[in-house]
C-alpha positions as CSV (number, residue, x, y, z in Angstrom):
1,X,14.2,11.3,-27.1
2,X,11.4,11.3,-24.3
3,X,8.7,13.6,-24.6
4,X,8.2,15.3,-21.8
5,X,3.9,15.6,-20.9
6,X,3.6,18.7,-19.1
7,X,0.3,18.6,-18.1
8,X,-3.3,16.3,-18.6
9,X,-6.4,17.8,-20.8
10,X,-9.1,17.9,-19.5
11,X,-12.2,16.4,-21.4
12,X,-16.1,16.3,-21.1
13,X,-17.2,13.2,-19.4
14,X,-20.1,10.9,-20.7
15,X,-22.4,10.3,-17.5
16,X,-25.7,11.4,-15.4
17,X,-23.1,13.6,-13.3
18,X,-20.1,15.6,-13.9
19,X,-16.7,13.5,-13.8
20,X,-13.6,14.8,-14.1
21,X,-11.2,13.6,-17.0
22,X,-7.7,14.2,-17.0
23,X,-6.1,13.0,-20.4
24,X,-2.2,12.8,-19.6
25,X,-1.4,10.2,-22.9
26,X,-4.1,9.3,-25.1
27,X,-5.7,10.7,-28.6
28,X,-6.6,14.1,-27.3
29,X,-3.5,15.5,-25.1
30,X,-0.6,14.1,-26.5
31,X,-1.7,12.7,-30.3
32,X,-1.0,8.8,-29.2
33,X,-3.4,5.9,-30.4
34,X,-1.2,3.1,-29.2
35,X,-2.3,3.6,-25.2
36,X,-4.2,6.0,-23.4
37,X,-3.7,7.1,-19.6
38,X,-5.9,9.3,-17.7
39,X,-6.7,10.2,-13.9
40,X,-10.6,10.0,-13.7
41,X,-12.5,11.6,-10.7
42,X,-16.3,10.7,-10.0
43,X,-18.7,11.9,-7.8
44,X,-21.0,9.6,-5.7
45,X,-24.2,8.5,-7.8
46,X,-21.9,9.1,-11.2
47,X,-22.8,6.3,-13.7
48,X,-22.0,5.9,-17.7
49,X,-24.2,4.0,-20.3
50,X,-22.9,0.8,-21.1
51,X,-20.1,-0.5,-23.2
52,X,-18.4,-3.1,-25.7
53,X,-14.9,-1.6,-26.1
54,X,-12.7,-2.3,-29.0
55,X,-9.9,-1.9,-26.4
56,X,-8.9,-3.6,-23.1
57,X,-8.8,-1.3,-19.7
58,X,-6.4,-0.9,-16.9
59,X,-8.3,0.4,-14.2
60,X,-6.3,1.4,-10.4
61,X,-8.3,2.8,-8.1
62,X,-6.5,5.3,-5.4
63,X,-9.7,6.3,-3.4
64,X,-13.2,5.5,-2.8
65,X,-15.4,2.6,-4.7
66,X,-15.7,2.0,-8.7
67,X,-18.4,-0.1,-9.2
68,X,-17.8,-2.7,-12.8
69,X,-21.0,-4.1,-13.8
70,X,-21.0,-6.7,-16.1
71,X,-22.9,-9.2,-17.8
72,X,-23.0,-11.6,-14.5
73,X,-23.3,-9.4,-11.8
74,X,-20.7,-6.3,-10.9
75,X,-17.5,-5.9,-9.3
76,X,-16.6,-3.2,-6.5
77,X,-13.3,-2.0,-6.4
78,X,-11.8,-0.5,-3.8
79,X,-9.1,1.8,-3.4
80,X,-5.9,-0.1,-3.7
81,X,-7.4,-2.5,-6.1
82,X,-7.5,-2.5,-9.4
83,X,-9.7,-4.3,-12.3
84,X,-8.8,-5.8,-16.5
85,X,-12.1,-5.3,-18.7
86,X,-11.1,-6.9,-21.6
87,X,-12.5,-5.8,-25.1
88,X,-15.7,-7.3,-26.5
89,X,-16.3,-7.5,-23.3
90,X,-20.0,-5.5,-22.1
91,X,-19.4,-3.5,-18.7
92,X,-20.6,-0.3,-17.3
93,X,-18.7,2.4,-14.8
94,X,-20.1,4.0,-12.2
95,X,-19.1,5.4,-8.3
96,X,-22.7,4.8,-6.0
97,X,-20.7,4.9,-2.6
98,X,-20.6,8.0,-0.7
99,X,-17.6,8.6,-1.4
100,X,-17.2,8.4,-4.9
101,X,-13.8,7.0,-6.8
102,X,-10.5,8.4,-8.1
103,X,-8.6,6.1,-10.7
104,X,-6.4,5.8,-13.3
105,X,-7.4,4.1,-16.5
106,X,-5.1,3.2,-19.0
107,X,-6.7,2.0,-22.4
108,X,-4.8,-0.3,-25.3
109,X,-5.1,0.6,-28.0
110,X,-5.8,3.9,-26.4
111,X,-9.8,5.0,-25.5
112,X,-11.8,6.3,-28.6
113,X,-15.5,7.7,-28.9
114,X,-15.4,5.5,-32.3
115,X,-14.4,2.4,-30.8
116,X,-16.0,2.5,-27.0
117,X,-19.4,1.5,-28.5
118,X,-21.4,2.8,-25.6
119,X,-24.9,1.1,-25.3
120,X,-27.9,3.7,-26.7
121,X,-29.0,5.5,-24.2
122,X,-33.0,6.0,-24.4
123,X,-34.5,9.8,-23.5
């Protein structure tokens, strides 16, 4: 029988500004390891540390810029475009337009704090 998702959690975001998270499938809201979906909304000037995933990401975004840096430059993606990080792969998130960035990232196997391996991040 479906199972009906009746609304996202939210969860705390890793970053030098406040992003929204909004888990609609994934480990947190709706006990699922196999895939993860969730509607992510940055500010401008938001960036994450670094990361070698164990998983591959789906990124769409719907408004604004995400910027993908990687290990030979970056990647802006506008809305209407959408970007594959596959995992082993080293890339790092971030929004630096104006603007900011709305998207939808969909993790397989779904995202994990275990298995994001986010660089070190010095204080």
């Amino acid at each position: 029988m479906p199972v009906l998702i009746s609304k996202p959690t939210e969860i705390k975001a890793v970053g030098t500004k406040p992003k929204l998270i909004r888990e609609y499938i994934g480990r947190v809201n709706s006990k699922t390891d196999a895939v993860s979906i969730a509607h992510m909304t940055s500010p401008s000037g938001w960036e994450e540390p670094g990361q070698t995933p164990e998983f591959d990401e789906y990124t769409v975004v719907l408004k604004g810029t995400l910027r993908v840096t990687h290990c030979s430059g970056f990647l802006d993606i506008k809305a209407g475009q959408a970007v594959i990080a596959k995992k082993g792969e080293w890339v790092k998130y971030s929004s630096p337009a104006s603007d900011g960035a709305e998207y939808i990232a969909v993790c397989f196997p779904a995202f994990s704090p275990v298995t994001v391996h986010r660089d070190e991040v010095k204080q």
